[in-house]
N, C-alpha and C positions, 0 to 999 in steps of 0.2 A: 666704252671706247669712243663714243661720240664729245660725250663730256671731255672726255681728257685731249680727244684729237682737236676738241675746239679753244682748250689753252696753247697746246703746242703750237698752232697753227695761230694763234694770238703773237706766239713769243718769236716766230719767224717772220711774220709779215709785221707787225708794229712795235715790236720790241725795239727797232731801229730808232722810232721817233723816243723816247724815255734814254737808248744812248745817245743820240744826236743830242740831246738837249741835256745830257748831262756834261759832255765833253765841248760839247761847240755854242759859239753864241748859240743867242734864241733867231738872229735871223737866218743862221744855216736850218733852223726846225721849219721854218717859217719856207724855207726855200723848196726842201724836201716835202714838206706837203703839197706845196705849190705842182711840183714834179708828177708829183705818185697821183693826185686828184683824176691827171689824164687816162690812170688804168685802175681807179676804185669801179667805176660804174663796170666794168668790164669782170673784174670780179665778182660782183655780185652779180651778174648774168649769167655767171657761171654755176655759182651757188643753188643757183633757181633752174638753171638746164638739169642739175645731176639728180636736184628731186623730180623734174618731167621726166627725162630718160631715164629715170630707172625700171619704172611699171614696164616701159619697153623693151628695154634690156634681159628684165628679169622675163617674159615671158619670149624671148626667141633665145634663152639658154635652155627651158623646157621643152622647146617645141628642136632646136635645134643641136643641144648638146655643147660638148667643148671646144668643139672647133667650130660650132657659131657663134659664140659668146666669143672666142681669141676673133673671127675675124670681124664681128661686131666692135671691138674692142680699140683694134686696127682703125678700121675706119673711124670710129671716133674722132682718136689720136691725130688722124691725118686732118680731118677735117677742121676741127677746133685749132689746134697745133697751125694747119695752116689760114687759117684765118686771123688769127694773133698776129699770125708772119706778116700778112697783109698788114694789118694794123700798123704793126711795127714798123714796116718799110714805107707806110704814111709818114707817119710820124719822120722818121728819119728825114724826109725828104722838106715835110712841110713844119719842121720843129717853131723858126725863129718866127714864122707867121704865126703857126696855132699862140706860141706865147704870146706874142705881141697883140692878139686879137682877146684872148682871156684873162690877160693881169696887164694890159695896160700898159707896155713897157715896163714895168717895174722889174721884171724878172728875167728880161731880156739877156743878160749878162751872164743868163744859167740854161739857157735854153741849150748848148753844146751837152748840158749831160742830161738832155729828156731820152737819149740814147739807152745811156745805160738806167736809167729807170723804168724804161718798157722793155726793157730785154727781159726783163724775168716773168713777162707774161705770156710771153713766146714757149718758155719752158713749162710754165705751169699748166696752161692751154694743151699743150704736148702731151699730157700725161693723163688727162679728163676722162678719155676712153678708161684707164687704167684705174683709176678710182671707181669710176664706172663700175667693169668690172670685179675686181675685188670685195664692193658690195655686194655686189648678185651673188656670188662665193659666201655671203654671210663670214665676211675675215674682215669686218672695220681695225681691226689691230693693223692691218697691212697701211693704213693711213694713218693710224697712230705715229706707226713706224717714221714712214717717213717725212713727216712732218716736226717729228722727235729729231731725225736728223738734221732738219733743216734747222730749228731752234736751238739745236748745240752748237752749229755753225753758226748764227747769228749770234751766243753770248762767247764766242771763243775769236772768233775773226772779224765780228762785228765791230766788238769793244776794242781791238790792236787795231783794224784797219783807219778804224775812224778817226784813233788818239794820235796815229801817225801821219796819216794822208787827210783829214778831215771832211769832210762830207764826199767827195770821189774816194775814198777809203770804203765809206760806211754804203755807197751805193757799190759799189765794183763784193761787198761780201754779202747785201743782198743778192744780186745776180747768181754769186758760189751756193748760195743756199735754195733758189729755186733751183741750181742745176742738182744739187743733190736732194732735192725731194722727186724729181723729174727724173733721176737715174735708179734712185733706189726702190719707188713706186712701181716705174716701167722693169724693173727685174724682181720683183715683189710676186707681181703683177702674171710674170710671166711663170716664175715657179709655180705658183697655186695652181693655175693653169696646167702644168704639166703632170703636177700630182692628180690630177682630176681623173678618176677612173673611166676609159672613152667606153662608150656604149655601146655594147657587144652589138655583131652585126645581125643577128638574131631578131634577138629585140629589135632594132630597125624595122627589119623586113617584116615584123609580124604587128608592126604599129602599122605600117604601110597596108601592109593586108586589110588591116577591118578602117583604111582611110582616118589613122589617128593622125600620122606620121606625112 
């Protein structure tokens, strides 16, 4: 499931640049890089928290059960989710400088759509807790999942929006695609959770007795 969720998640997140440069010049690939560069390293921060948090995670679903791990889960979501937000409403704010400061004016004239290329960081950040959890669940399929949706959406709306609208096509079906790994993840996420059999109150109270619990 790792193997496979780490093409899917190849064919959503960079599959864009191989359409971008099949439909549009090479300075629209050139552009899109330029763009996406501002939220690569933020990804890979990410990549690197969910192997930290996981040892974590997986040991306060033991000690806690499934409504620690859901409200573990939560807070992730919130926390990550909303620090992206932050990022994002940086950026928004201070777009035409950070370009102007990083490429040198050259890129100036694209800085209006550094918007919609860190919107979908917002969404993926959102969802971290939720991958999060679904590992501790030992269900990496539930990330397969949704990153299989988000690559469907990338070669089906990627490929129209792009040939139509041309680079604001191809980022606005970026965005579609992290909302749909971000929706489908977070309610993935929430079934397994639900199917989890809660731990009889028994059990509790007799972990708590001899101080396991």
């Amino acid at each position: 499931w790792v193997m496979g969720s780490t093409i899917v998640t190849w064919v959503s997140g960079y599959g864009y640049y191989v359409i971008v440069g099949a439909l549009l010049p090479m300075h629209d690939v050139a552009t899109l890089r330029a763009l996406r560069n501002l939220t690569e390293p933020a990804y890979r921060a990410m990549s690197a928290i969910i192997l930290l948090v996981l040892p974590w995670a997986s040991s306060r679903f033991a000690e806690e059960g499934r409504r620690g791990l859901q409200r573990r889960a939560r807070q992730l979501n919130l926390l990550f989710g909303g620090g992206a937000l932050a990022y994002f409403a940086a950026i928004c704010l201070c777009r035409n400088w950070v370009m102007s400061l990083l490429y040198a004016g050259r890129y100036n004239e694209s800085g209006h759509l550094l918007v919609l290329a860190t919107a979908p960081l917002a969404l993926i950040a959102a969802a971290l807790g939720s991958q999060i959890a679904v590992q501790v669940m030992q269900a990496p399929s539930e990330v397969f999942l949704a990153y299989g949706a988000s690559g469907v959406l990338t070669l089906l709306l990627g490929i129209a929006f792009t040939h139509y609208w041309g680079l604001v096509g191809g980022l606005v079906s970026i965005l579609i695609s992290a909302a749909a790994f971000c929706l489908v993840l977070t309610y993935r996420c929430h079934k397994r959770l639900r199917a989890l059999a809660p731990e009889p109150q028994s059990t509790r109270d007799s972990l708590a007795d001899v101080g396991i619990a």
